[in-house]
Backbone bond lengths (Angstrom), bond angles and torsions (degrees), N, CA, C in turn:
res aa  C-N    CA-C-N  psi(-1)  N-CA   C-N-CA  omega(-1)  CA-C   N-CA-C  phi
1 X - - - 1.437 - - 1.525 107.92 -
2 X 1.036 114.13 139.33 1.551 119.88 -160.95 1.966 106.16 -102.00
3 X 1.438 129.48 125.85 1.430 136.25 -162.96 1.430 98.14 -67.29
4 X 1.471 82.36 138.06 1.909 111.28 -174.53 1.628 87.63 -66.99
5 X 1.446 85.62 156.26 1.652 108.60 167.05 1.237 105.50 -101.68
6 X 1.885 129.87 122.03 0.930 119.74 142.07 1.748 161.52 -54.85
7 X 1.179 98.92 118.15 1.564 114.70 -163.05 1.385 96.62 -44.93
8 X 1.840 121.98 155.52 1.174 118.72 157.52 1.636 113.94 -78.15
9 X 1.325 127.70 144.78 1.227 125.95 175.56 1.879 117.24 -51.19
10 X 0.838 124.76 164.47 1.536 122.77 -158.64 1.738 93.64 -84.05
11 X 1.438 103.02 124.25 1.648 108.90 173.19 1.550 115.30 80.46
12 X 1.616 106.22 17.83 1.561 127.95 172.38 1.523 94.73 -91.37
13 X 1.459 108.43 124.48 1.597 117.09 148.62 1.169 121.47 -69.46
14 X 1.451 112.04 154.18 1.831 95.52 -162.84 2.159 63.33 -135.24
15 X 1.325 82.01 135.71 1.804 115.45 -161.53 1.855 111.58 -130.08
16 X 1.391 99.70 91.18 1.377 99.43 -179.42 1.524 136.89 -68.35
17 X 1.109 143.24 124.87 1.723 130.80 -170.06 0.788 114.31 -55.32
18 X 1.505 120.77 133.10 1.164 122.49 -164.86 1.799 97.58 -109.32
19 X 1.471 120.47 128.05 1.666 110.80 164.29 0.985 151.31 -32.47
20 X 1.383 106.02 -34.66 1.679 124.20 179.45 1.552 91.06 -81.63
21 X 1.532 129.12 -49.20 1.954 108.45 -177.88 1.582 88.72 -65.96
22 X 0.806 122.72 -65.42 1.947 120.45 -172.69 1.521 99.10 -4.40
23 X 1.506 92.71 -79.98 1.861 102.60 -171.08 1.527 110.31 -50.50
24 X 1.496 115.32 -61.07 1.471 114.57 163.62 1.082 130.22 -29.41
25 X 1.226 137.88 -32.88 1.591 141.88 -147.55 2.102 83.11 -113.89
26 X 1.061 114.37 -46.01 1.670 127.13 -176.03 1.535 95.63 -60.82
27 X 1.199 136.88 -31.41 1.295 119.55 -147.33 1.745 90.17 -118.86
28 X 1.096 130.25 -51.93 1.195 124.98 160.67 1.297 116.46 -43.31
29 X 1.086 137.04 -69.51 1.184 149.46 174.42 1.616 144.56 -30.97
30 X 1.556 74.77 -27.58 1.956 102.87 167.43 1.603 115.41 -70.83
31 X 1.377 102.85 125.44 1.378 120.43 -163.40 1.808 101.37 -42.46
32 X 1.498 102.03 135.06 1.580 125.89 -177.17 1.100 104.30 64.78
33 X 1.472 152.36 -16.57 1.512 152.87 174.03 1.516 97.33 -47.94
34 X 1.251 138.72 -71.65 1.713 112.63 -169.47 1.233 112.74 -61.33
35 X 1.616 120.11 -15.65 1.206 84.86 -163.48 1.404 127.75 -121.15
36 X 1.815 85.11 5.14 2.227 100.31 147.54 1.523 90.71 -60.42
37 X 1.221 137.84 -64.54 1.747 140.43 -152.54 1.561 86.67 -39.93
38 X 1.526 106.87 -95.68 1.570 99.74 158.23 1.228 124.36 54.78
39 X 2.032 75.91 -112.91 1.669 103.66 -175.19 1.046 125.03 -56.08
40 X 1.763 116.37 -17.88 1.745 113.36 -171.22 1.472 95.12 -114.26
41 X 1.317 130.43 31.91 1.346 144.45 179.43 1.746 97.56 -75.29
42 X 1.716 93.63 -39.92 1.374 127.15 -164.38 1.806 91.94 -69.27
43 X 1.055 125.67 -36.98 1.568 130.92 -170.33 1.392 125.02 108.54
44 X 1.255 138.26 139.53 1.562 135.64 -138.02 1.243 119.15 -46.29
45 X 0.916 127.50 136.18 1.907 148.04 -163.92 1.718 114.08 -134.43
46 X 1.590 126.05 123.89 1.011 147.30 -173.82 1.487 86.14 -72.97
47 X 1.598 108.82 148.09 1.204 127.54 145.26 1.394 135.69 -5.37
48 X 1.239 109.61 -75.98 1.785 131.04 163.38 1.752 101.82 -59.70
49 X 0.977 124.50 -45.61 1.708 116.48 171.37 1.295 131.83 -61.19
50 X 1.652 108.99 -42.43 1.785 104.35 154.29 1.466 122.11 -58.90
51 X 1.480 115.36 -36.14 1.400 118.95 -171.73 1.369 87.13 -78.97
52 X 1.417 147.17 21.07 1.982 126.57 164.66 1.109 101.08 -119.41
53 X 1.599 127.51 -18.38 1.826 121.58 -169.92 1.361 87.20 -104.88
54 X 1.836 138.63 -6.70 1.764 117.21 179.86 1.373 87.51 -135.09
55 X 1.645 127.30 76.57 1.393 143.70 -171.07 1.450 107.35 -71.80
56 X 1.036 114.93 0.87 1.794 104.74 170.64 1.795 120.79 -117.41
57 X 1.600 87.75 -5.78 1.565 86.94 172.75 1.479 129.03 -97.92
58 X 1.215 119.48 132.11 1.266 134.70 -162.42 1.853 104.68 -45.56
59 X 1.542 112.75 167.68 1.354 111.24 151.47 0.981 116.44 -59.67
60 X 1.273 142.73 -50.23 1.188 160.19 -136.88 1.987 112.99 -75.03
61 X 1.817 86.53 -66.94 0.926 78.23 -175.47 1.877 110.87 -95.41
62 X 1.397 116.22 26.29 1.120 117.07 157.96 1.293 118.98 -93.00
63 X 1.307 130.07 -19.74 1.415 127.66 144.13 1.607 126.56 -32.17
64 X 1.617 85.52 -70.88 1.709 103.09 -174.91 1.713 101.99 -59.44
65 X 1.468 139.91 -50.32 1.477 124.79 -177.95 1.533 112.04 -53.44
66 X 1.845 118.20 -35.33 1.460 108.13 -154.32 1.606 81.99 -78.29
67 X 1.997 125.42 -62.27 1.323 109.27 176.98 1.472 124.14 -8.60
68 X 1.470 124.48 -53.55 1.583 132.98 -158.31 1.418 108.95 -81.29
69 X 1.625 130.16 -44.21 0.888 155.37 112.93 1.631 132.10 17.27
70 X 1.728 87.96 -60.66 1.565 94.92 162.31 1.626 107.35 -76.96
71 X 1.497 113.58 -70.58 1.123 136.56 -157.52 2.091 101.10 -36.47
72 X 1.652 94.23 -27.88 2.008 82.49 176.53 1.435 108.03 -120.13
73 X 1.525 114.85 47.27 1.812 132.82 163.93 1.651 102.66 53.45
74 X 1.230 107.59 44.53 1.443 101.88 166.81 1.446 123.02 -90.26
75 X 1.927 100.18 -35.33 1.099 117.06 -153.11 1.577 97.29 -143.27
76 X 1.444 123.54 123.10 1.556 127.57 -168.60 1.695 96.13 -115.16
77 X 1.453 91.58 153.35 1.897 108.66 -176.89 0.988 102.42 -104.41
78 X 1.206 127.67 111.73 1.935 128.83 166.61 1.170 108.68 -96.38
79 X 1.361 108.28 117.58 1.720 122.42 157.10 1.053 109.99 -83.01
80 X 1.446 134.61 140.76 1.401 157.55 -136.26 1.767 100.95 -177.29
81 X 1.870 101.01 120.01 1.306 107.62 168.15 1.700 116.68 78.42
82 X 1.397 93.80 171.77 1.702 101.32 -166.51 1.449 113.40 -99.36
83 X 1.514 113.04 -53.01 1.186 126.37 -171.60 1.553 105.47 179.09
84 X 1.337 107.04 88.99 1.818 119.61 33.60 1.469 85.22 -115.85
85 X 1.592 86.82 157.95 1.305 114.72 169.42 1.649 117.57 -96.89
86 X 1.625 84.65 135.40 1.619 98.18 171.65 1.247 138.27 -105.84
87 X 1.104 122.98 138.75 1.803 99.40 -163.30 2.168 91.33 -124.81
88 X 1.313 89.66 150.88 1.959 76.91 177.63 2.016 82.97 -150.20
89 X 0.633 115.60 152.47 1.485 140.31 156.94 1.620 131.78 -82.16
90 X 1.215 109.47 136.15 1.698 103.20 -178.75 1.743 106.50 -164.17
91 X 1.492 111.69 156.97 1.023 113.48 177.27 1.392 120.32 -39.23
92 X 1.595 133.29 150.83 1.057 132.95 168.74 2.094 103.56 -99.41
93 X 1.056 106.15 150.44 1.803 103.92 162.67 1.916 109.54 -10.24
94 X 1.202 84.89 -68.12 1.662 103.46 -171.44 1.338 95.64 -49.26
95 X 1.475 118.86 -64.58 1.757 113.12 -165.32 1.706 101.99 -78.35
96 X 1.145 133.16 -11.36 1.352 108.06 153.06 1.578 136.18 -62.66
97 X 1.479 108.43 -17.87 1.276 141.50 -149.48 1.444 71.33 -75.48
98 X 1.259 142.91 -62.70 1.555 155.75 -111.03 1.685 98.52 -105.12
99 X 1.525 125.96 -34.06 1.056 132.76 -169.13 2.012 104.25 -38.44
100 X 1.821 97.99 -71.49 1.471 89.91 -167.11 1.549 116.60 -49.88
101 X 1.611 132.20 -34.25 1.564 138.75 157.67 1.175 118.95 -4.26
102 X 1.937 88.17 -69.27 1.652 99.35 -177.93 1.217 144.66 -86.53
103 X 1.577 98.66 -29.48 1.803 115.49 146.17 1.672 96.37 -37.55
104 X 1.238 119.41 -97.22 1.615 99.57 -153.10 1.464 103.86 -66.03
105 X 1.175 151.89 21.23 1.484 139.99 133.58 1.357 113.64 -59.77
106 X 1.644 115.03 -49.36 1.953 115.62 163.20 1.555 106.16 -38.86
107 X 1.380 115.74 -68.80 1.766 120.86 -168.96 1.190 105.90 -44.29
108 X 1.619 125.24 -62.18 1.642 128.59 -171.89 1.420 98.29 -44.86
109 X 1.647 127.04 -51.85 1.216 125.05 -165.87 1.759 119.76 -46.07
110 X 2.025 86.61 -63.22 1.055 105.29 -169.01 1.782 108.61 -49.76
111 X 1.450 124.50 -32.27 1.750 146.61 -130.18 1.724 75.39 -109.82
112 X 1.250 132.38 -46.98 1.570 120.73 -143.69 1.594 94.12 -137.18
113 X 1.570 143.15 -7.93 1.272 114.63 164.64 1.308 127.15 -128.22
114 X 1.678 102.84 41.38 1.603 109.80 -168.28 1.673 104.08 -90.37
């Protein structure tokens, strides 16, 4: 006998996924990605400064998120100066775009997982 499909409850919208949240929800969602976003919510941050406000994530893979980060205009690399050179990171348009998102993703947190 082949498993029943569950009914939606009466006066439930039945709400299909949409791709663009798909990708959204995937790309945010990738471990330490909100919460470099986050940190430069705060406004552009050197290298050594994300690695002190997200203290458990590696160099490594704080490289590889901001790389990914850049590569889909969330997050822009400013070079600054001659020698030495400084490089700091900061939201792009796009990753400001994201701020109000994650503010009330903080509230739900703060409201529903204390």
């Amino acid at each position: 006998m082949g498993a029943r499909r569950a009914r939606p409850a009466k006066g439930a919208k039945s709400v299909a996924c949409c791709p663009y949240y798909h990708e959204a929800i995937e790309l945010i969602g990738k471990r330490w990605t909100g919460a470099i976003v986050r940190v430069l919510m705060g406004g552009p941050a050197r290298f050594v400064e994300l690695r002190e406000k997200v203290p458990a994530l590696s160099d490594r893979l704080l490289s590889e998120r901001l790389k990914e980060l850049e590569d889909v205009g969330i997050v822009e690399r400013v070079v600054a100066g001659d020698r030495p050179i400084a490089v700091s990171y900061r939201l792009s348009e796009k990753g400001r775009a994201l701020e109000p998102a994650l503010e009330a993703i903080g509230k739900w947190a703060v409201d529903w997982l204390r």
